[in-house]
C-alpha positions as CSV (number, residue, x, y, z in Angstrom):
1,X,-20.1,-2.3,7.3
2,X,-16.4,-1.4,7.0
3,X,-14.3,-2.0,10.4
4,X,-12.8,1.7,11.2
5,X,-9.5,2.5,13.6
6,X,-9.1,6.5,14.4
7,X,-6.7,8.0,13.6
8,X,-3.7,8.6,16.0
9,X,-3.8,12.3,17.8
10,X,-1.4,14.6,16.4
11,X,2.2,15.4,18.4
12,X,1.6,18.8,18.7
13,X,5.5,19.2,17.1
14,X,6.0,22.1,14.9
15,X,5.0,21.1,11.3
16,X,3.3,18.0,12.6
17,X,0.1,16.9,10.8
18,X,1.3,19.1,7.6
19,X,-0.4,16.7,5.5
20,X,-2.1,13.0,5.8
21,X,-1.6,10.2,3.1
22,X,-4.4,7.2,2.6
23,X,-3.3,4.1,0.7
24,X,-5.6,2.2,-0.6
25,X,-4.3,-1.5,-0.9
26,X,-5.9,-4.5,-2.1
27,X,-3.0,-6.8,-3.7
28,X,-1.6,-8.9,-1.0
29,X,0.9,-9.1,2.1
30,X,4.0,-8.4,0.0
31,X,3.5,-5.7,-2.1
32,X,1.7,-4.0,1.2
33,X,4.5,-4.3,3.0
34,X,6.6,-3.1,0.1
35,X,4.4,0.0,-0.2
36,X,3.9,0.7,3.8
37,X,7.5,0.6,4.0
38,X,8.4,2.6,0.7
39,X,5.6,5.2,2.1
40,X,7.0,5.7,5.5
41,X,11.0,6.3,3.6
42,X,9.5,8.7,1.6
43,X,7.6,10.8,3.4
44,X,8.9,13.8,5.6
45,X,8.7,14.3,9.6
46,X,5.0,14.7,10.8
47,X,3.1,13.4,8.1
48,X,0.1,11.0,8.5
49,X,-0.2,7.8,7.1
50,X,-3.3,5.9,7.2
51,X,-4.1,2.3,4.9
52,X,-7.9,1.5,3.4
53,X,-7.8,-1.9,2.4
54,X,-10.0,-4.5,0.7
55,X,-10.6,-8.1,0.5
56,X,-7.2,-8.8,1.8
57,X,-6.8,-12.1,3.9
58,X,-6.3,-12.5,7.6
59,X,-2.5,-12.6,8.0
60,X,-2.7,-9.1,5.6
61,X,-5.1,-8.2,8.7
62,X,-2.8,-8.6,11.1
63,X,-0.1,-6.9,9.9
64,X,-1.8,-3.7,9.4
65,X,-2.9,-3.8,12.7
66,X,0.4,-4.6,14.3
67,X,1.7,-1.8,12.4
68,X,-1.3,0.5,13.7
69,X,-0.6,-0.4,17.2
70,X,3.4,0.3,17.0
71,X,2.4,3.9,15.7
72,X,3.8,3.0,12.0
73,X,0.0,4.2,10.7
74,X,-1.9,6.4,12.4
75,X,-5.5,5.3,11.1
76,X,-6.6,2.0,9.6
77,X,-9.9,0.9,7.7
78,X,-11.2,-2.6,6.1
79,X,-13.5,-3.0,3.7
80,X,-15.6,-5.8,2.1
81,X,-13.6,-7.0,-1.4
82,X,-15.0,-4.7,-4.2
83,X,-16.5,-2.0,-2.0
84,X,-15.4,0.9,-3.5
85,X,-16.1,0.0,-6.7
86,X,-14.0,2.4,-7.8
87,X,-14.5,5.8,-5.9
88,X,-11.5,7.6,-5.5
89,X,-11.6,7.8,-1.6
90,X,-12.1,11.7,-0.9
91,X,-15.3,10.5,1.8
92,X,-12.9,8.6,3.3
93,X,-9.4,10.1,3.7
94,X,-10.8,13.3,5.7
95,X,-11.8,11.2,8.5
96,X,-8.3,8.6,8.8
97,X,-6.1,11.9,8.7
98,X,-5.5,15.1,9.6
99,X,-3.4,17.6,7.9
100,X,-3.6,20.6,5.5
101,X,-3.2,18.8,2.8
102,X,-4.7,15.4,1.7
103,X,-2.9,12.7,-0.2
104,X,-4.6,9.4,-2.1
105,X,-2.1,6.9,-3.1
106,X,-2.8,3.2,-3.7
107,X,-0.7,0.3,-4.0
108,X,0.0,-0.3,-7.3
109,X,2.9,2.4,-7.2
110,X,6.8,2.7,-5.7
111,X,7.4,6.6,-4.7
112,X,10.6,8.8,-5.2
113,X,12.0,10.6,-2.5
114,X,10.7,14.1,-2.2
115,X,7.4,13.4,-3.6
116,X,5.1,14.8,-1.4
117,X,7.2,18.0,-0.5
118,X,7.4,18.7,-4.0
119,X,3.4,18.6,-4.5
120,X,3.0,20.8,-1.6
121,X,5.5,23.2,-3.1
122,X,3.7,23.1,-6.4
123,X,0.2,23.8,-4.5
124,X,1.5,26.8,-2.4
125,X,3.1,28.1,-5.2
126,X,-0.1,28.3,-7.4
127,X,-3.4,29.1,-5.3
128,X,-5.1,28.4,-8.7
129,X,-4.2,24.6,-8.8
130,X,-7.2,22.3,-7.6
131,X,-5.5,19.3,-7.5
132,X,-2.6,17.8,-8.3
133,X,-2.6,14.0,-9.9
134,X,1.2,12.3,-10.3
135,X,0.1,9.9,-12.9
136,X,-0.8,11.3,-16.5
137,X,-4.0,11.1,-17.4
138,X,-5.5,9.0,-19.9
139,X,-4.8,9.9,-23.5
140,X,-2.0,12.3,-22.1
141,X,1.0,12.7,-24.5
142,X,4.5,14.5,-23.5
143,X,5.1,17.0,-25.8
144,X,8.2,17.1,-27.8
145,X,11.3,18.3,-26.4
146,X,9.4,18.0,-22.7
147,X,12.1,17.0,-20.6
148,X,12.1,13.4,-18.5
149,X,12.8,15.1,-14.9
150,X,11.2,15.4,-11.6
151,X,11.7,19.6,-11.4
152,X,9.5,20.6,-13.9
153,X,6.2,22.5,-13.8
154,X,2.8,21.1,-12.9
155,X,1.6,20.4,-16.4
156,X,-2.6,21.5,-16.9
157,X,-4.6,18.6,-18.5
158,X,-8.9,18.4,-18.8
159,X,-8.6,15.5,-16.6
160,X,-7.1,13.5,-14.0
161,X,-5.7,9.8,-13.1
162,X,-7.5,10.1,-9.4
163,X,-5.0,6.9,-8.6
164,X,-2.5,9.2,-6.9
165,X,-3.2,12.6,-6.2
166,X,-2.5,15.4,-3.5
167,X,-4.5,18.6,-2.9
168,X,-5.9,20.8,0.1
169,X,-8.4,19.2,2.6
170,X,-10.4,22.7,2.8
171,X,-11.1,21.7,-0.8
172,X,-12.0,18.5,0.2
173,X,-14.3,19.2,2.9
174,X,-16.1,22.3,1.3
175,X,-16.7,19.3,-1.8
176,X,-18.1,16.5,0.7
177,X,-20.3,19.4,2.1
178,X,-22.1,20.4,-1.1
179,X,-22.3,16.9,-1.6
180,X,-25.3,16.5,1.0
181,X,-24.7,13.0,1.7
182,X,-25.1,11.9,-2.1
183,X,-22.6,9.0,-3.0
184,X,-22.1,8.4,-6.7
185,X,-19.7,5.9,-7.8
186,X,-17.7,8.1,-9.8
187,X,-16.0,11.3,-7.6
188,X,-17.0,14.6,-8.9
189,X,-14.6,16.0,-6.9
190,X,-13.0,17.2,-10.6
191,X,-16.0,18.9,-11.7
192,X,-16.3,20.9,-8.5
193,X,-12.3,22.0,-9.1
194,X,-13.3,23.2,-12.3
195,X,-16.7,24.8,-11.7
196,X,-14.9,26.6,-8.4
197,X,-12.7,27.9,-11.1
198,X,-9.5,26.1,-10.1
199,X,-6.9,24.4,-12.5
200,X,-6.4,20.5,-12.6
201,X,-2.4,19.1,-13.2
202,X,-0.1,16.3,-12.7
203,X,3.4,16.1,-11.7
204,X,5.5,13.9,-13.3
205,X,8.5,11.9,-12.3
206,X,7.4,11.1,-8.8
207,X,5.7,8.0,-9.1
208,X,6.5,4.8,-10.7
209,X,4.4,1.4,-11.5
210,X,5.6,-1.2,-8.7
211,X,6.5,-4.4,-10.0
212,X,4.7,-7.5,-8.7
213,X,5.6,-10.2,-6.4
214,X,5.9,-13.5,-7.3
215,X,5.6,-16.5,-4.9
216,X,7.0,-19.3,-5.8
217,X,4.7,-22.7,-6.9
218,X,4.8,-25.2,-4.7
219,X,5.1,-28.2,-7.3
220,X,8.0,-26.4,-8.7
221,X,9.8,-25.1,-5.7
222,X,10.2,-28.8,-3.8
223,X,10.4,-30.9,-7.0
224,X,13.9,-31.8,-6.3
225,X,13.3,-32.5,-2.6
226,X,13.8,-36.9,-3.6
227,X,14.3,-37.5,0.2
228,X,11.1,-35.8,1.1
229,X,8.3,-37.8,2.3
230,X,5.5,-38.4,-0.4
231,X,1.8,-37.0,0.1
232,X,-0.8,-39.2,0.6
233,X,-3.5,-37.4,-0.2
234,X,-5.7,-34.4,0.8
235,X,-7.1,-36.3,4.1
236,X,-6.0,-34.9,7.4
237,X,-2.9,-33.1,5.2
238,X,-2.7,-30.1,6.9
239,X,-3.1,-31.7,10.5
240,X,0.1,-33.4,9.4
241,X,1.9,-30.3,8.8
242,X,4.1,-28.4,11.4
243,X,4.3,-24.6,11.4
244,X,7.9,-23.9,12.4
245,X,7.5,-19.9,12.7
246,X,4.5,-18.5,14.2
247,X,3.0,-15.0,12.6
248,X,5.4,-12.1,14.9
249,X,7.6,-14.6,16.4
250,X,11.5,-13.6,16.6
251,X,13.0,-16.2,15.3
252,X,17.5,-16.8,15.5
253,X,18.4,-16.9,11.9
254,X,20.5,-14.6,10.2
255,X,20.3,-11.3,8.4
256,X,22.5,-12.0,5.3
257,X,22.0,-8.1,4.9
258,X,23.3,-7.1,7.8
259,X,24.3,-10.1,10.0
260,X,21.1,-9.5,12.5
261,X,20.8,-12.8,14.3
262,X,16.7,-12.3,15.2
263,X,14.8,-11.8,12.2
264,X,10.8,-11.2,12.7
265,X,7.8,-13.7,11.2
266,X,5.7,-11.4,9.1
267,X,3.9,-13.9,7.1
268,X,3.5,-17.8,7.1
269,X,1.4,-19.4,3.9
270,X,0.6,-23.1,3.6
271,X,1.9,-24.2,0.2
272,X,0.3,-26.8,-1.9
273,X,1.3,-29.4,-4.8
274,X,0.0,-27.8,-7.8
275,X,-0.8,-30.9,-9.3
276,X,-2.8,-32.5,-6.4
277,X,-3.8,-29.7,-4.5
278,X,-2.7,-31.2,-1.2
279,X,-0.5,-28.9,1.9
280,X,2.8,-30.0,1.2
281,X,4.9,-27.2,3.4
282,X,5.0,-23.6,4.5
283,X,6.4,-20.4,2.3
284,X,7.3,-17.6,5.4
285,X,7.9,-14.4,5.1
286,X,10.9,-12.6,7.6
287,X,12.3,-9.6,8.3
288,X,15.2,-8.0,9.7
289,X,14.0,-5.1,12.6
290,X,17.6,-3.8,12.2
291,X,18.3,-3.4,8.8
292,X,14.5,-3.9,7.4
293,X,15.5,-6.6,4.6
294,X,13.2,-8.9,4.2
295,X,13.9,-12.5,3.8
296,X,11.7,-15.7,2.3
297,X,12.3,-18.7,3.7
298,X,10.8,-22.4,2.2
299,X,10.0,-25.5,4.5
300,X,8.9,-28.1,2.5
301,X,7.7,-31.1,4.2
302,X,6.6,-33.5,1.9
303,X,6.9,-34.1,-2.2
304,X,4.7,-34.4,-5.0
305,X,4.8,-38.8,-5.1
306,X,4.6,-38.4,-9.2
């Protein structure tokens, strides 16, 4: 059973609410935070952002929900590691936002500025257009002369990448109704556009792949450490280990961004020698609540004895 936080109540501002954003996320602390963050640039006053995410680990846990409780999302779900299995979300995102319009995103992505105010324009402009995907569609190839730019027209394809997409929650709704409950792994939601006699497009320009994040390897990152303690072996190693940064401690070290003196603990990850498999340090994770730069920071305490 997937753990569920409603979603925040709405302001009551003038254009609050205009339109509510899931991200589905299932890669890891860094590029969540990467993507949280780049979300919440990007998008415009009032809008609703609200994270899905599966199989991630405890410490991914606990920033999501740190983040839920300072208001930075407004609704918050877990789920067991491969339970979607694929579905595109549209059961989900309804009840984790309000807003006219509904966004799925997922974390695989980095977003330009504009994005969603420029789908939104592209839907009001054209009552005919369904649903609007920002990620071509497979097979999908620009035609000749098509210019590489973020103002062009929604371009109408057979098909859509239902990675990334915006379109209108009536739509939405009026879908999950007709569905009566039924569940199938892969969304319909297209066929219903099509058979309602709407048009399917994507937007280019908006979106682009989001490169990974490395961490570094433990054998390799403290090889040169010669005045380091060896490991003795896997026994009791991690009771000899001391964590210097607790997970949402401030901690005085300084911003080289900015020159912040505090900088916050976001993540802390025991490190091992690759070629032993044995807790040799801590890899942490900072970051700077003034200027937002985040900052990795090593403490090796023992070496690899080969």
């Amino acid at each position: 059973m997937a753990d569920r936080v409603s979603p925040a109540q709405g302001t009551g501002e003038a254009g609050a609410a205009h339109a509510g954003i899931v991200a589905f996320v299932s890669h890891g602390l860094p590029v969540l935070r990467t993507v949280v963050r780049g979300l919440r640039e990007t998008l415009p006053p009032g809008s609703e952002l609200a994270v899905v995410a599966n199989g991630l680990e405890d410490y991914d846990a606990t920033y999501l929900l740190r983040q839920y409780l300072r208001g930075r999302i407004h609704g918050l779900q877990y789920e067991a590691d491969g339970a979607r299995d694929g579905h595109c979300g549209l059961d989900i995102a309804p009840r984790l936002v309000s807003g006219e319009y509904l966004a799925r995103v997922d974390d695989t992505l980095q977003f330009k500025s504009g994005w969603l105010g420029r789908c939104i324009e592209a839907l009001e402009a054209d009552p005919s257009l369904g649903c609007l995907s920002l990620i071509p569609p497979t097979g999908y190839q620009r035609g000749r002369g098509r210019p590489r730019t973020v103002h062009v027209e929604p371009i109408a394809v057979d098909h859509l990448d239902m990675r990334c997409f915006v379109t209108r929650r009536a739509l939405v709704e009026q879908h999950e109704r007709q569905r009566m409950g039924d569940r199938p792994q892969c969304c319909d939601f297209q066929e219903y556009l099509r058979t309602a006699g709407l048009r399917l497009a994507f937007l280019p320009g908006l979106v682009s792949p989001l490169g990974v994040v490395e961490l570094p390897k433990g054998h390799d990152a403290c090889y040169h450490e010669a005045e380091l303690p060896p490991h003795e072996g896997a026994a009791g190693a991690l009771q000899r280990l001391r964590q210097a940064y607790l997970l949402g401690d401030d901690v005085l070290l300084t911003c080289l961004s900015c020159g912040g003196t505090e900088l916050e603990t976001l993540a802390a990850r025991i490190r091992f020698c690759e070629r032993h498999q044995v807790a040799i340090g801590f890899w942490y994770e900072l970051r700077c609540p003034e200027c937002g730069e985040l900052h990795y920071k090593e403490d090796y305490q023992f070496r690899c004895p080969e």
